[in-house]
Backbone as a chain_set.jsonl record, in Angstrom:
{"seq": "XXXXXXXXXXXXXXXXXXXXXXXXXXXXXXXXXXXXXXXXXXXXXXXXXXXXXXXXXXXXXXXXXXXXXXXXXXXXXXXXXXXXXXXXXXXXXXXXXXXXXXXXXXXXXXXXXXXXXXXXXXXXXXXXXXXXXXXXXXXXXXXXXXXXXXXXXXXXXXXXXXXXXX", "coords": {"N": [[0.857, -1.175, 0.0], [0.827, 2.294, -0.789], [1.848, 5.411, -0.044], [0.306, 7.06, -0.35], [-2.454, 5.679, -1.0], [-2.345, 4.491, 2.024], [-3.058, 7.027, 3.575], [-5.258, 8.596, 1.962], [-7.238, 5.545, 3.167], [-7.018, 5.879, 5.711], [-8.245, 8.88, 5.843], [-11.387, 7.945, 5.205], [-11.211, 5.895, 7.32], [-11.593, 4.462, 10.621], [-11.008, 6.931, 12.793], [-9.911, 8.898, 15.462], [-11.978, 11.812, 16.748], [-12.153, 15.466, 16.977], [-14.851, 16.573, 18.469], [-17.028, 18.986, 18.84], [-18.995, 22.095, 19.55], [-20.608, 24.856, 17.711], [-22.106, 27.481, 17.626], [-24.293, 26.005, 18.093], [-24.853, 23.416, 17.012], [-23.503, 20.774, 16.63], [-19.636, 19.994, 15.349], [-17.245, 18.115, 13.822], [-13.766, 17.787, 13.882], [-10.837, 15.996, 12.218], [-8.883, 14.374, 15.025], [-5.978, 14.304, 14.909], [-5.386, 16.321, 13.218], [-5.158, 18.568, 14.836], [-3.26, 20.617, 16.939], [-3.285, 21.958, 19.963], [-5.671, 22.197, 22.06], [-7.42, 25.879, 23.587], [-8.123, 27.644, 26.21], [-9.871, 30.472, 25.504], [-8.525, 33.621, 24.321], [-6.94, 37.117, 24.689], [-7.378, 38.881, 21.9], [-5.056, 40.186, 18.86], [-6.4, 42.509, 17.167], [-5.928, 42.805, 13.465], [-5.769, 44.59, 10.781], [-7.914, 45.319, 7.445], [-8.693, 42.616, 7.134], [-10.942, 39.767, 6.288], [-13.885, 39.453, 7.842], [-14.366, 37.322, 9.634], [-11.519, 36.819, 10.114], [-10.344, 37.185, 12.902], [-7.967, 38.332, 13.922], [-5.256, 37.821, 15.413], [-2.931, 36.048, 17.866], [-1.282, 34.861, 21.237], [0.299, 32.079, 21.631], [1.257, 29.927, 23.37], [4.495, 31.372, 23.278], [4.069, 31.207, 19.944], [2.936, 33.204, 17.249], [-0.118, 32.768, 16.073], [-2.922, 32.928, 13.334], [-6.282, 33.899, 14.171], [-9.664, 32.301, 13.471], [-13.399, 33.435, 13.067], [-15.229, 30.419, 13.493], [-17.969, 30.307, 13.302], [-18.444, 32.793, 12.048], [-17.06, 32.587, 9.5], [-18.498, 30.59, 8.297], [-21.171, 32.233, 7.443], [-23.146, 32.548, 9.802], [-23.456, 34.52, 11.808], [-21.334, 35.781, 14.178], [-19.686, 34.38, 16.839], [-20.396, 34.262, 20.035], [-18.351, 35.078, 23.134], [-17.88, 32.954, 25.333], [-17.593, 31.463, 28.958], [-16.768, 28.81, 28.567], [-15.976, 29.241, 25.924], [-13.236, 28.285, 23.411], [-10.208, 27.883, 21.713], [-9.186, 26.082, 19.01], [-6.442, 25.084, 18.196], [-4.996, 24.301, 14.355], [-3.365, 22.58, 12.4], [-1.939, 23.698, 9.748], [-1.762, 22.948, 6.266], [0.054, 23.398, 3.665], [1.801, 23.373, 0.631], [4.684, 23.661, 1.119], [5.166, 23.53, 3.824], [3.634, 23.443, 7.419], [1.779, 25.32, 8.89], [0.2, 26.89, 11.9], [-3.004, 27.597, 12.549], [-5.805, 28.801, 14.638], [-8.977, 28.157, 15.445], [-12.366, 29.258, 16.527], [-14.154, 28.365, 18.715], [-17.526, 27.507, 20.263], [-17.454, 25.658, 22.375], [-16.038, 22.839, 23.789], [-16.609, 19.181, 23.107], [-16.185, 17.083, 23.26], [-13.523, 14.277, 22.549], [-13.823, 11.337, 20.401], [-14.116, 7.687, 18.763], [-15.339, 7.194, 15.344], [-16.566, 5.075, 13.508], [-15.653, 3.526, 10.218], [-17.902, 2.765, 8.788], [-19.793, 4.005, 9.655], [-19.437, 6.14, 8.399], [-20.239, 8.634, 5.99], [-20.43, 10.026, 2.203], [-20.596, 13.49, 2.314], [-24.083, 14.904, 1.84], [-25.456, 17.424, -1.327], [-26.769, 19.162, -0.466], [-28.604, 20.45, 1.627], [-27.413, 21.163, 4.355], [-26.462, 23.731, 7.077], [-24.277, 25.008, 6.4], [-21.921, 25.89, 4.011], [-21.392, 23.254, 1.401], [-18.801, 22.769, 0.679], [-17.281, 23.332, 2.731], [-17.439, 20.897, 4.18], [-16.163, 17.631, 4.704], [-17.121, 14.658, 5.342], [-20.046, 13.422, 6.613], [-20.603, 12.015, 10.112], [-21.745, 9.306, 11.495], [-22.564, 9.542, 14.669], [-23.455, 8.131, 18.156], [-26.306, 8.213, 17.236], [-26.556, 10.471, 15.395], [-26.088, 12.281, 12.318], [-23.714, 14.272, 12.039], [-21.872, 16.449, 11.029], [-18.301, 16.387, 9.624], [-15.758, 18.373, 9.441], [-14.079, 19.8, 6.326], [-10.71, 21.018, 7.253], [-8.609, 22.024, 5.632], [-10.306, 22.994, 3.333], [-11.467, 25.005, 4.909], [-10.093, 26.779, 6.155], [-8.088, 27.852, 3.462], [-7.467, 30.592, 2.013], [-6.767, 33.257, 0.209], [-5.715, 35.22, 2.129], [-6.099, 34.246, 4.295], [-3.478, 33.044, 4.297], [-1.797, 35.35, 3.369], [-1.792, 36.518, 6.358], [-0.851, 33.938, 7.804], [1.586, 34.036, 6.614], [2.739, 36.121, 7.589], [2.505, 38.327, 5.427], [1.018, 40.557, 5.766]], "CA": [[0.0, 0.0, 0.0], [1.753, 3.574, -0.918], [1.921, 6.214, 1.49], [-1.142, 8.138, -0.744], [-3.281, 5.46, -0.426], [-2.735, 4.418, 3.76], [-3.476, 8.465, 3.423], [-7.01, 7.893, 1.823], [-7.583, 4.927, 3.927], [-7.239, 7.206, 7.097], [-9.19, 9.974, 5.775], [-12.302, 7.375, 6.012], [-11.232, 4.694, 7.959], [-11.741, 4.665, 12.119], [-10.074, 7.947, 13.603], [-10.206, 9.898, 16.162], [-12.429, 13.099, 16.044], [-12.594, 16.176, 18.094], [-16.297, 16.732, 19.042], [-17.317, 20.634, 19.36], [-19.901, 23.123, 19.182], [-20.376, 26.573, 16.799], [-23.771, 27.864, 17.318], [-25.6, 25.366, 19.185], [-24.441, 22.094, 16.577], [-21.799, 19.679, 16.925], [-19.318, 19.606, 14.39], [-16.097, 17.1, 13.83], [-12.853, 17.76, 12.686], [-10.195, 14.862, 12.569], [-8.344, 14.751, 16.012], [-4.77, 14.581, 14.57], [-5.238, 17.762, 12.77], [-5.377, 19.709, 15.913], [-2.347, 20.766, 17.897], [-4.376, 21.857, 20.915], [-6.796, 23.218, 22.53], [-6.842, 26.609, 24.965], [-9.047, 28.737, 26.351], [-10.061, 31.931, 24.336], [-7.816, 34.417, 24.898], [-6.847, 37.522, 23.876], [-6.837, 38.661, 19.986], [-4.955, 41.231, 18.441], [-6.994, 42.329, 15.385], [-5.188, 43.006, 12.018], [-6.566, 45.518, 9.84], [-7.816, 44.791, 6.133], [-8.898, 40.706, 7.132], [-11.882, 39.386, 6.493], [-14.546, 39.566, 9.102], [-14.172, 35.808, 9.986], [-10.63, 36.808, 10.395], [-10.542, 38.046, 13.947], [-6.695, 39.076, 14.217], [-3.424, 36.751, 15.953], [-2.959, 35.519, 19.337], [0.137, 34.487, 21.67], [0.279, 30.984, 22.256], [3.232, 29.307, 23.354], [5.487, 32.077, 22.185], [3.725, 31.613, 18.525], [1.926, 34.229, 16.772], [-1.524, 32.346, 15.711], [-3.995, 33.649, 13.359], [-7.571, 33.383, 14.204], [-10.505, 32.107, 12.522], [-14.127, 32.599, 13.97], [-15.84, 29.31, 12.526], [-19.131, 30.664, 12.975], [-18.373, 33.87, 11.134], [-16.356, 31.842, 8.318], [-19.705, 30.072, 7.799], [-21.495, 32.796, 7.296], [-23.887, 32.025, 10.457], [-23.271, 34.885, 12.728], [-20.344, 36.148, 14.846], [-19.608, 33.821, 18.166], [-20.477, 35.026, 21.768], [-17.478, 34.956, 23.629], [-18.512, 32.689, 26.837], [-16.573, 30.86, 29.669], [-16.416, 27.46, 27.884], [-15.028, 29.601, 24.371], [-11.921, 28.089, 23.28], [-9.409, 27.991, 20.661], [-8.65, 24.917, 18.808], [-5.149, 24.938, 17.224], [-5.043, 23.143, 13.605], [-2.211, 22.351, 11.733], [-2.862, 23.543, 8.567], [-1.119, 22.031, 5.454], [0.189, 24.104, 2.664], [2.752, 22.745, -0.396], [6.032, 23.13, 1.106], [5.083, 24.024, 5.346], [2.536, 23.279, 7.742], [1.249, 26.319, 9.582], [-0.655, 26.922, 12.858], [-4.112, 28.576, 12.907], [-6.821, 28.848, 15.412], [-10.172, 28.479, 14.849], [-13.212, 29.888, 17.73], [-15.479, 27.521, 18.497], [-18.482, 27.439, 21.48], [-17.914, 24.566, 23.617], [-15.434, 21.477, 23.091], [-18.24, 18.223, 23.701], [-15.397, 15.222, 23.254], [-13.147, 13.141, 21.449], [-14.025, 10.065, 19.998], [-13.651, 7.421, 17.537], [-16.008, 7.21, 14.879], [-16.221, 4.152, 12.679], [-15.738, 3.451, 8.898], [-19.099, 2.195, 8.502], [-20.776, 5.443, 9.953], [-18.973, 8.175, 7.46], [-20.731, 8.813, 4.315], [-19.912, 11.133, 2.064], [-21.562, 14.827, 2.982], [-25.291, 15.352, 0.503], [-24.897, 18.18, -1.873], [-28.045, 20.191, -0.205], [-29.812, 20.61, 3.055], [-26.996, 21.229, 5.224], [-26.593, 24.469, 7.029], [-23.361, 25.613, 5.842], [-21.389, 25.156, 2.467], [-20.753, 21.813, 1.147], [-16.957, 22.941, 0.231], [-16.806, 23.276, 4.357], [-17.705, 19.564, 5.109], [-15.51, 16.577, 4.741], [-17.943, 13.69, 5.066], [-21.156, 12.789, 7.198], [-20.495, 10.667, 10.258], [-23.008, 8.908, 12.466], [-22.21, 9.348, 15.914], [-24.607, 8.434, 18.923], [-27.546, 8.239, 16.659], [-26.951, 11.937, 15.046], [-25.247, 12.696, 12.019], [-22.879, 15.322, 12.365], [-20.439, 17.037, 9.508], [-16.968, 16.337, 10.181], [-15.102, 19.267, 8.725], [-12.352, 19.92, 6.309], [-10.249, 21.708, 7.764], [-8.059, 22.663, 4.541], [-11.266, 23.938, 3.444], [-12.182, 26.026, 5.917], [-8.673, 27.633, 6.136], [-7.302, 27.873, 2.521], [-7.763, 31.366, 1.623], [-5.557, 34.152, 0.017], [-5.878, 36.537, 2.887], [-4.877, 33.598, 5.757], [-2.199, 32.361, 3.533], [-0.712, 36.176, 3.302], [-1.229, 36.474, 7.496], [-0.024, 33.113, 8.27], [3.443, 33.807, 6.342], [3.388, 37.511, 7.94], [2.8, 39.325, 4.564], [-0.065, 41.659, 5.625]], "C": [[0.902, 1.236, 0.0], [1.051, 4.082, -0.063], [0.021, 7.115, 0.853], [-2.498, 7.028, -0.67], [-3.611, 4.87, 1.162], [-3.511, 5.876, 4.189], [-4.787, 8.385, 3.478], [-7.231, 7.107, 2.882], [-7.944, 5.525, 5.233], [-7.949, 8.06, 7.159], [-10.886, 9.378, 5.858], [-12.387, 6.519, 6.885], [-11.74, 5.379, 9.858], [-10.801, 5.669, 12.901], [-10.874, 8.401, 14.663], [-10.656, 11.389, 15.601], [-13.063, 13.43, 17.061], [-14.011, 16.551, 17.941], [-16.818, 18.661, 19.062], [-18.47, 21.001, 18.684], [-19.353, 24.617, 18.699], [-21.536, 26.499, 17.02], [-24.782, 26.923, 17.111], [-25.356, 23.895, 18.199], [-23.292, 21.883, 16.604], [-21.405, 19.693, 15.855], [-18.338, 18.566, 14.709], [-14.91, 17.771, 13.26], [-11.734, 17.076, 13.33], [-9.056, 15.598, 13.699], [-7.203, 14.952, 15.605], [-4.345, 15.81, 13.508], [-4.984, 19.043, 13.714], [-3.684, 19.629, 16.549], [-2.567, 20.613, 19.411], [-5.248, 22.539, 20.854], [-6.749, 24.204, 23.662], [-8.088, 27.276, 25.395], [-8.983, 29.884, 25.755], [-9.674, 32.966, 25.206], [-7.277, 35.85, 23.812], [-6.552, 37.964, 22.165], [-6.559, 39.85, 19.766], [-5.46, 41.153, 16.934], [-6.076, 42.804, 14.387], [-6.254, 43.538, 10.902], [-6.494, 45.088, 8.248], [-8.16, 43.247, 6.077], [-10.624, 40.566, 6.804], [-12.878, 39.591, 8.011], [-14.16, 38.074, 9.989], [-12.524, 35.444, 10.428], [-10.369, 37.592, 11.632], [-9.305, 38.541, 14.717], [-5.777, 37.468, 14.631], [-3.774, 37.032, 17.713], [-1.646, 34.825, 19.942], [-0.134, 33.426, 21.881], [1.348, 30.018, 21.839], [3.84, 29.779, 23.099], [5.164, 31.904, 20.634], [3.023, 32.591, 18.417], [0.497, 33.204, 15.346], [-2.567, 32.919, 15.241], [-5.533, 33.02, 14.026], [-8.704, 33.408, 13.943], [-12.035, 32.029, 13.686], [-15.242, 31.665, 12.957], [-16.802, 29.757, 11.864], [-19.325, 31.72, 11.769], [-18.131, 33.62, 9.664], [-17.387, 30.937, 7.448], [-20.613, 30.545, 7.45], [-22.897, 32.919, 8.176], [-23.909, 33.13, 11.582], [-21.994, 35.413, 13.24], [-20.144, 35.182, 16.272], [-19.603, 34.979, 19.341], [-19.17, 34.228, 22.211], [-18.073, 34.337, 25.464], [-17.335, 32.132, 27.455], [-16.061, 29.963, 29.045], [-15.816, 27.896, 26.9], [-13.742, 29.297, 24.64], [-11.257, 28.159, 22.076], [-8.657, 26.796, 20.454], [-7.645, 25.422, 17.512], [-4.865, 23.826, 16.339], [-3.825, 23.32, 13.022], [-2.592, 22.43, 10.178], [-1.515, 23.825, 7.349], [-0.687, 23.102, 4.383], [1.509, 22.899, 1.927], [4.019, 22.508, 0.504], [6.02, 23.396, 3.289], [4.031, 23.492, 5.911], [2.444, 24.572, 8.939], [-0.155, 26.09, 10.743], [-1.486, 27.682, 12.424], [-5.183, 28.379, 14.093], [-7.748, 29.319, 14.685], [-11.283, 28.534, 16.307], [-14.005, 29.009, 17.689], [-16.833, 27.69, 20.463], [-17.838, 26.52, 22.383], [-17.093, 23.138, 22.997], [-16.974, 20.224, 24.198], [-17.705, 16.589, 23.881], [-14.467, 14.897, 22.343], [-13.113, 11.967, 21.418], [-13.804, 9.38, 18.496], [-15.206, 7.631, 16.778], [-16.115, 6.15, 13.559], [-16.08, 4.217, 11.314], [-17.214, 3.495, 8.575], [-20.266, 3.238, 8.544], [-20.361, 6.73, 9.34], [-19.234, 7.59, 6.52], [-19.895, 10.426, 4.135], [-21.065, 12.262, 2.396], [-22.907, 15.088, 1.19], [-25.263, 16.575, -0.029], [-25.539, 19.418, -1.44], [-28.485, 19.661, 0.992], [-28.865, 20.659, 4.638], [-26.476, 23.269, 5.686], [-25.351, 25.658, 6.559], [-22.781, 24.98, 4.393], [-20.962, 23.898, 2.593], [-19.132, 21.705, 0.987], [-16.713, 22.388, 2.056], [-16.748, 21.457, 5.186], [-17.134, 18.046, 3.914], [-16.339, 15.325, 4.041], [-19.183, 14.117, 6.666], [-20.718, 11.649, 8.141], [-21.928, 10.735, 11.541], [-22.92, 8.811, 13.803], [-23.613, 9.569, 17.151], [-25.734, 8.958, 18.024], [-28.189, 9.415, 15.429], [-25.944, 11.806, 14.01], [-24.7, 14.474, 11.607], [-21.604, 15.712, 11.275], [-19.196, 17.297, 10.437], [-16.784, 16.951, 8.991], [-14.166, 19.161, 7.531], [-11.567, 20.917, 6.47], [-9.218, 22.912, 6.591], [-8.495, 23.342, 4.136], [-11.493, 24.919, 3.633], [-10.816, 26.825, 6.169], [-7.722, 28.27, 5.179], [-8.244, 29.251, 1.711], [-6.815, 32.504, 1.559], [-5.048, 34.819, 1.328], [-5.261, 35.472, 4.528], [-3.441, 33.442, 5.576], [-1.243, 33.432, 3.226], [-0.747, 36.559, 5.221], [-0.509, 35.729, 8.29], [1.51, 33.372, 8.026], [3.926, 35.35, 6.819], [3.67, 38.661, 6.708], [1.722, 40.088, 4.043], [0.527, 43.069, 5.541]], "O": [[1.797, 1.218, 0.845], [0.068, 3.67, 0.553], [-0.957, 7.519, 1.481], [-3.566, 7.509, -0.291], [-4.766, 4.76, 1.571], [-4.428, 5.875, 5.01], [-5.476, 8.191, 4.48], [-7.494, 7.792, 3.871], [-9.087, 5.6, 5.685], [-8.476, 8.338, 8.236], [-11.699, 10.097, 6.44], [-13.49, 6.234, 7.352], [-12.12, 6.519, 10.125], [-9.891, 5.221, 13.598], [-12.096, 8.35, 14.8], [-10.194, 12.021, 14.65], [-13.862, 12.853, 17.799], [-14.176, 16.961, 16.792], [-16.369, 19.104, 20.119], [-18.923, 20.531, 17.64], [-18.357, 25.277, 18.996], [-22.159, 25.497, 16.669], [-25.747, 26.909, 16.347], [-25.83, 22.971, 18.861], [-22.285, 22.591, 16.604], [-22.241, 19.49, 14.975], [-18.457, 18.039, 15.815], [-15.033, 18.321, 12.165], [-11.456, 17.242, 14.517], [-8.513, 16.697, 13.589], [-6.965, 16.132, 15.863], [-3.21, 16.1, 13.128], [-4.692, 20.191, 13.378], [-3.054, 18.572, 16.55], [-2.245, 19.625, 20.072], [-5.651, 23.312, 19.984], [-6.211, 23.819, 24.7], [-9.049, 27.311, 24.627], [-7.864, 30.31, 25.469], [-10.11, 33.26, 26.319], [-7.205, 35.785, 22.585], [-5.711, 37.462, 21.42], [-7.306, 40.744, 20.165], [-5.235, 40.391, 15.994], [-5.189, 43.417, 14.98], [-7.229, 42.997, 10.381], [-5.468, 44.642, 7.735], [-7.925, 42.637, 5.033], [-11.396, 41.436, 7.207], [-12.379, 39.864, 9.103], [-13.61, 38.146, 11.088], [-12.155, 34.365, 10.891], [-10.149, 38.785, 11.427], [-9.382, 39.045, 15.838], [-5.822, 36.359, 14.098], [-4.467, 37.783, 18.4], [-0.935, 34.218, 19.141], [-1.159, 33.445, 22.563], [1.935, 29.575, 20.852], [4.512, 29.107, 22.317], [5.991, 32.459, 19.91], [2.405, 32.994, 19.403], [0.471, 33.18, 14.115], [-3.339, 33.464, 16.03], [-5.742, 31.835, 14.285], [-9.198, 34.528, 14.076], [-12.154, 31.256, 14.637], [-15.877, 32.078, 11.986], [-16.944, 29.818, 10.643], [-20.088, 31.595, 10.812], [-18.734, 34.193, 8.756], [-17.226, 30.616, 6.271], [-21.398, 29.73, 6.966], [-23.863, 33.336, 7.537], [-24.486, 32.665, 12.565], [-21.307, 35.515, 12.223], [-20.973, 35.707, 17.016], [-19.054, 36.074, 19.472], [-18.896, 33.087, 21.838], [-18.485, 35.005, 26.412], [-16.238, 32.16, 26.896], [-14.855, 30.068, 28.819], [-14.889, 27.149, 26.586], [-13.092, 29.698, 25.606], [-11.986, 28.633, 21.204], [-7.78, 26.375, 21.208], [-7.894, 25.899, 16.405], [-4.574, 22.708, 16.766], [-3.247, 24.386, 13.237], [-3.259, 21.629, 9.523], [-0.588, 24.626, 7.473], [-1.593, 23.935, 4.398], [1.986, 21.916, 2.496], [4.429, 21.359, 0.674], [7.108, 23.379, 3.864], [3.257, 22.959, 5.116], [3.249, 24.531, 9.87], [-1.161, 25.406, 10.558], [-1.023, 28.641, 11.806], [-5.138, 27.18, 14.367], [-7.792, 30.198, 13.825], [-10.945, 27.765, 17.207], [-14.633, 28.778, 16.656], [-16.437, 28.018, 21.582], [-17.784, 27.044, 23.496], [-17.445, 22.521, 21.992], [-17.717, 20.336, 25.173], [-18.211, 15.541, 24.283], [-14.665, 15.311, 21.201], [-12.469, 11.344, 22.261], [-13.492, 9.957, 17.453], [-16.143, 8.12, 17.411], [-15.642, 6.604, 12.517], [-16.506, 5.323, 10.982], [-17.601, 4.514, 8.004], [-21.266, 3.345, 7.835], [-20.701, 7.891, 9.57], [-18.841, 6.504, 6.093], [-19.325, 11.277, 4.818], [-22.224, 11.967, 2.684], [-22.638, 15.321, 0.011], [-24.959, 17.317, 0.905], [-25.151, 20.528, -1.804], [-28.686, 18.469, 1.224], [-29.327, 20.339, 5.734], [-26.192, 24.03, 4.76], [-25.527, 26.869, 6.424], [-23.1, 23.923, 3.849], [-20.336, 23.422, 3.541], [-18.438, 20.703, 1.162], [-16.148, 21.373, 2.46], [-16.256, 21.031, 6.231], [-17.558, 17.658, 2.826], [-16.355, 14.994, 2.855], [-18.979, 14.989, 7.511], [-20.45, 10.544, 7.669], [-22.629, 11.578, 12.101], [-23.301, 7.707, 14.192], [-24.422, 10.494, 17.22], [-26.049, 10.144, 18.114], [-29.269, 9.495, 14.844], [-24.882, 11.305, 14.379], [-25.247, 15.439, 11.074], [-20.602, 15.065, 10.971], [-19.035, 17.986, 11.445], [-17.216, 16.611, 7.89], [-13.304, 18.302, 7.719], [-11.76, 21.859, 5.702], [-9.129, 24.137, 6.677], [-7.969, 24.454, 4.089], [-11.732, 25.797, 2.804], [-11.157, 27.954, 6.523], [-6.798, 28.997, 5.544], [-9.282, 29.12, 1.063], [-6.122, 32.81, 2.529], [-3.827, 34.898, 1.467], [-4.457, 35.765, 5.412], [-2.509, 33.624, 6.36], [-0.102, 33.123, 2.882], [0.368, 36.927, 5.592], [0.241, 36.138, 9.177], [2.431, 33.101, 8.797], [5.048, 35.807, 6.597], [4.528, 39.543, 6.733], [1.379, 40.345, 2.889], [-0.216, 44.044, 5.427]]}, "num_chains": 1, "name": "protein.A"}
């Protein structure tokens, strides 16, 4: 088996997947994409970003942009509550892999989620874009859109704050 398809295989097979809430539904996005997770903490904004682009943040001595999901979905702006945190993804480009943070409500778990229970995502009737969602998995009786994260992050305007050439 080559390394591109164990790759595939992984992308549906039985992983781990972080659990969270954006505006009151659960989404997914695969656990080994994440760095961590922190509590929501200050953001310095950066002028000229998208709205959904809500400035950089210190963590760990990095400079982290950050994404708020909800906003990026076009669903709102997030309330900033106790439980708000900041999940750190590792996000993939050609020749680097770069940190971002993305805002989410309320982490809810991580778990596995079987082969058998991810379909792929239907082309209509879900409440955000289809580009945004991965696949469909079935967890505890509900299915729930596990993200892609590439997706949801691959845009001129991160891709000139991530490398610092705002």
């Amino acid at each position: 088996m080559s390394h591109e398809d164990a790759h595939e295989k992984s992308e549906i097979g039985q992983d781990q997947y972080l659990l969270f809430y954006v505006g009151g539904d659960v989404y997914a996005i695969k656990a080994l994409s994440t760095s961590e997770i922190v509590e929501y903490t200050t953001i310095t904004k950066v002028p000229l970003m998208p709205s959904f682009v809500k400035g950089v943040t210190n963590i760990r001595g990095n400079i982290v942009p950050v994404i708020d999901l909800l906003d990026r979905f076009s669903l709102g702006q997030t309330e900033i509550q106790p439980k708000t945190s900041i999940v750190v993804i590792n996000y993939k480009t050609e020749n680097e892999t770069t940190q971002l943070g993305i805002i989410i409500d309320e982490v809810y778990e991580v778990d596995d989620i079987n082969t058998d229970q991810i379909k792929e995502a239907p082309a209509f009737g879900a409440k955000i874009d289809k580009k945004f969602i991965s696949y469909m998995g079935k967890y505890q009786g509900d299915y729930i859109a596990i993200l892609d994260t590439q997706a949801i992050l691959n845009t001129t305007e991160l891709s000139k704050l991530a490398k610092g050439c705002v």
